[in-house]
C-alpha beads as a LAMMPS data file, in Angstrom:
LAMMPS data file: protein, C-alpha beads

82 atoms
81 bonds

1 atom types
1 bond types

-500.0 500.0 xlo xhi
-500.0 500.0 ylo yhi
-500.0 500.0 zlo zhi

Masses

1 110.0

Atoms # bond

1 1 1 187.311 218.691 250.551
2 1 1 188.781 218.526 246.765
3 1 1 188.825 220.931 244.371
4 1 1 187.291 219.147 240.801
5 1 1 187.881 221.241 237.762
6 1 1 186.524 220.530 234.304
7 1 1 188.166 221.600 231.021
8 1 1 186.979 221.691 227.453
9 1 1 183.984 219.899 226.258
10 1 1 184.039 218.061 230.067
11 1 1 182.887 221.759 231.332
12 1 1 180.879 222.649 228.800
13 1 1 178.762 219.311 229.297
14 1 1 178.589 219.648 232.770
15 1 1 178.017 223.695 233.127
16 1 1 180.690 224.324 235.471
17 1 1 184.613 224.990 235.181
18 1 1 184.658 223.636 239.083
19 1 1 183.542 222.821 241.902
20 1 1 184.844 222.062 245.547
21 1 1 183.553 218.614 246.556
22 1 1 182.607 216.768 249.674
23 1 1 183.579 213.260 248.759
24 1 1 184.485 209.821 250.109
25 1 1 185.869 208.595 247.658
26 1 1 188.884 206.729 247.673
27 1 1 190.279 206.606 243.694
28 1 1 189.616 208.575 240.600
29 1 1 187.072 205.995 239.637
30 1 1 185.220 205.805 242.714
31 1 1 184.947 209.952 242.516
32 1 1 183.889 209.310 238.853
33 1 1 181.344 207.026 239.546
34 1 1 179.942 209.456 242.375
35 1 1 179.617 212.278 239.994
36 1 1 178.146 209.852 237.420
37 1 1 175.809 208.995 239.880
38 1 1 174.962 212.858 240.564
39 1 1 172.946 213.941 237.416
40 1 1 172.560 213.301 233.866
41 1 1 174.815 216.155 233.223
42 1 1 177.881 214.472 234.800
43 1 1 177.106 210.940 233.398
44 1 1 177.394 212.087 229.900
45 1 1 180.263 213.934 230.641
46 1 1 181.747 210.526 231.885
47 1 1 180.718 208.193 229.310
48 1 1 183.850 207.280 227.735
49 1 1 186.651 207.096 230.310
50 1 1 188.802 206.606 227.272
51 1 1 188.443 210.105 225.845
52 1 1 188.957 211.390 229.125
53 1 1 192.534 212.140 230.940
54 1 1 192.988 213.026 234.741
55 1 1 195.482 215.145 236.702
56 1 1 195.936 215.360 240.703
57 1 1 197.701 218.264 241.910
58 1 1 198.371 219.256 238.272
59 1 1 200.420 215.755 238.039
60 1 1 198.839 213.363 235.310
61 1 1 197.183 210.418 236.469
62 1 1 195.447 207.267 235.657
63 1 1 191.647 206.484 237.221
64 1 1 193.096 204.023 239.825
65 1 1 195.519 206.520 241.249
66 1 1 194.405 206.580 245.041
67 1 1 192.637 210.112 245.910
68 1 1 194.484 209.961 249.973
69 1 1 196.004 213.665 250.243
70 1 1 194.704 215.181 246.703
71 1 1 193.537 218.258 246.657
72 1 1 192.891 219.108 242.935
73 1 1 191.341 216.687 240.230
74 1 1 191.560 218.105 236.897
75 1 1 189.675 216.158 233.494
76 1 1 190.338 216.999 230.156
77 1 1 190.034 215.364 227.132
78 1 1 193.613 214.189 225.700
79 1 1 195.547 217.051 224.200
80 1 1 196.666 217.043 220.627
81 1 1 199.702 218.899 219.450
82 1 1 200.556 220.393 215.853

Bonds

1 1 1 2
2 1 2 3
3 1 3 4
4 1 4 5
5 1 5 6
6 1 6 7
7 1 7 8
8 1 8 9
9 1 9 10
10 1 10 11
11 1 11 12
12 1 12 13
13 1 13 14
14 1 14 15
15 1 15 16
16 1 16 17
17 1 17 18
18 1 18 19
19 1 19 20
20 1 20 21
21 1 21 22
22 1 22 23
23 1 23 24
24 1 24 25
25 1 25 26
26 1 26 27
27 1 27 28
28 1 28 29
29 1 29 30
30 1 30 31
31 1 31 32
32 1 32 33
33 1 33 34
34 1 34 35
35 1 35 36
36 1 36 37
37 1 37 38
38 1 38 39
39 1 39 40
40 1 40 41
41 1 41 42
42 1 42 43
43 1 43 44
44 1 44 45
45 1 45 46
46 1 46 47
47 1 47 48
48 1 48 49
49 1 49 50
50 1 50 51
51 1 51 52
52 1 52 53
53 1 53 54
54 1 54 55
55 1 55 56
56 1 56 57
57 1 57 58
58 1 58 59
59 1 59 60
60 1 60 61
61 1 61 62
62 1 62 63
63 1 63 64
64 1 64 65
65 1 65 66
66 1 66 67
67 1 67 68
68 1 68 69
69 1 69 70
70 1 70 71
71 1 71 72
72 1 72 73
73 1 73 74
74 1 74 75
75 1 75 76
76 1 76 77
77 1 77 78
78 1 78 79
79 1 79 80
80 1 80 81
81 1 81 82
């Protein structure tokens, strides 16, 4: 099981701020391309990979990191400072 939270415009596209998932997959993308697969909701929420930025275990990521012994997958869109 993996914890998935969603933050900012990811959540409010896909109604949820997280969920505990299931999954077999093996990267970020593979996970991605389940939850794509799940509903509309999810695949316009994962559109643009390049708006999007990923953290496992609250350690920033890239979508080819390997999921083996993750237990939290954060997206966000990319923070901007000012």
């Amino acid at each position: 099981m993996i914890d998935v939270l969603y933050f900012a415009w990811v959540r409010e596209r896909i109604g949820l701020p997280k969920e505990r998932l299931d999954t077999g997959a093996t990267t970020v993308a593979a996970l991605v391309e389940e939850l794509r697969a799940r509903e509309d909701r999810y695949a316009a929420a994962f559109e643009d990979l390049a708006s999007l930025r990923v953290a496992l275990d609250q350690e920033l990521s890239d979508f080819d990191a390997p999921l083996a012994g993750v237990r939290e997958v954060a997206f966000f869109p990319p923070m901007t400072g000012g």
